[in-house]
Every structure is written in structure tokens, then in C-alpha cells.
N, C-alpha and C positions, 0 to 999 in steps of 0.2 A: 504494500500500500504506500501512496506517496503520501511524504510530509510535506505540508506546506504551508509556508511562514510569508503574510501580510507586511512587506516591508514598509508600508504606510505606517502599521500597528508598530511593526517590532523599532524604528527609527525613524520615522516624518515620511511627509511630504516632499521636501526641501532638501536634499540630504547634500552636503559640501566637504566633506570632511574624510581623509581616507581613512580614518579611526572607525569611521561609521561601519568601513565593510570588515572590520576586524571585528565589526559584531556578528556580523555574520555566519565571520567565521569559527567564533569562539560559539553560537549556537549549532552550527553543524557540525562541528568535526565529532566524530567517534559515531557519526549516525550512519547505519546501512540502507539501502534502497532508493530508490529514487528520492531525492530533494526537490522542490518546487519554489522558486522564490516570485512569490505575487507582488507586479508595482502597479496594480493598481492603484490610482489616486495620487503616485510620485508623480509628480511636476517637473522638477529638478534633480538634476545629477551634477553634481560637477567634475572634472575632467580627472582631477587627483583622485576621487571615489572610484571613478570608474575605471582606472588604472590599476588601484589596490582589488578590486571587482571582478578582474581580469585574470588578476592573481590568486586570487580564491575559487574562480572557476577551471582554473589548469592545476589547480590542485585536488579538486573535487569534479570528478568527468561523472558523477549521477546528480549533476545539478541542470535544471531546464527552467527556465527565465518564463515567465508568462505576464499578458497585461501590461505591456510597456507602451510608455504613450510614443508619439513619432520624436518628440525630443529624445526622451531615456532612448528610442533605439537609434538615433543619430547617433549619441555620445559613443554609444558601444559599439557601431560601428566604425566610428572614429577612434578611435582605442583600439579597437581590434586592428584595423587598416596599419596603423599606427606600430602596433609590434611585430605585427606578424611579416612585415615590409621589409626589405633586407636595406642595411642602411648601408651608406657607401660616403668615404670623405671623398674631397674635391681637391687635387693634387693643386696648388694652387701657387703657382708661379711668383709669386710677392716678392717686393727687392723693401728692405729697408733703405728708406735715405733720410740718412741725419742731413740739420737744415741748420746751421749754427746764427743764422741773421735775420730778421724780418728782409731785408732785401735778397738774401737765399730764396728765401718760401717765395718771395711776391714773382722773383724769377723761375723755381720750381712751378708754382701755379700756373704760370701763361701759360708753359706744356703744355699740359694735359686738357 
């Protein structure tokens, strides 16, 4: 049978804080079977919740989301997008030039 927990009930509406999904997770862990977490009624997520959210869900693969409004599923899928994306730097050619004058720089400037 599934458990399922009202995240309206168990922490708002409004939820801003990545602490919020360590409640979360401090209510599911040691639980077996399916989990259900209801956002019915949540408004708001913000970006650092939904990050730690992310992280509680790659830790628990019997958890299944339901009743998310189209914000809450923006954010997660912007978090989702977000890690699961292979990140890459940008080899990036840069020269430092030390300028030791205002008439350096004013001359530097017209360059560029």
C-alpha cells in the first residue's frame, strides 16, 4: 500500500528552504513500499528546495510526486534539466594586462 504524505500538511504552501526537504526526508527514510508525496495546494518551491528534493529523490527510487501545480513542475524540471546536463568549462583564451596609468587604460580602451 502507498504512503502518502500532504506536503501542504507536513510543511506549507510556500516552501523556500532546503531544510524543508530534509523533512522529508527525515519522514521517509526507513519506510518500505511505495512513497507518495502530495503538492497539492504548494504554490511555491524554490530553487535550493528543489535541489535538496532532487537529492532525496535519487536516494529514494519508491518515491512518485503527484498534484504538482505547473510552477512546482517547472522548478523540477529545471533542476532536473539542470543536473542531469553534462556541464563543460569554456577553455577560455584570456590575457591578463596590467594597466599601471589612467593614460594606459584610456589607451588600452580605444582597442577594443
Amino acid at each position: 500500500m502507498d504512503k502518502v504524505f500532504k506536503i501542504s500538511e507536513l510543511i506549507g504552501t510556500d516552501i523556500r528552504s532546503r531544510a524543508n526537504a530534509n523533512i522529508i526526508r527525515s519522514v521517509i527514510d526507513g519506510l518500505n513500499g511505495r512513497i507518495v508525496l502530495d503538492f497539492a495546494n504548494v504554490t511555491f518551491i524554490s530553487r535550493s528546495f528543489t535541489d535538496e528534493l532532487y537529492n532525496v529523490m535519487k536516494e529514494h527510487c519508491n518515491l512518485k510526486l503527484i498534484n504538482e501545480s505547473e510552477f512546482v513542475k517547472s522548478m523540477l524540471t529545471a533542476v532536473t534539466q539542470g543536473r542531469e546536463s553534462k556541464r563543460t568549462s569554456i577553455n577560455d583564451k584570456s590575457e591578463v594586462k596590467e594597466i599601471k596609468d589612467m593614460k594606459s587604460l584610456e589607451l588600452f580602451l580605444s582597442t577594443i
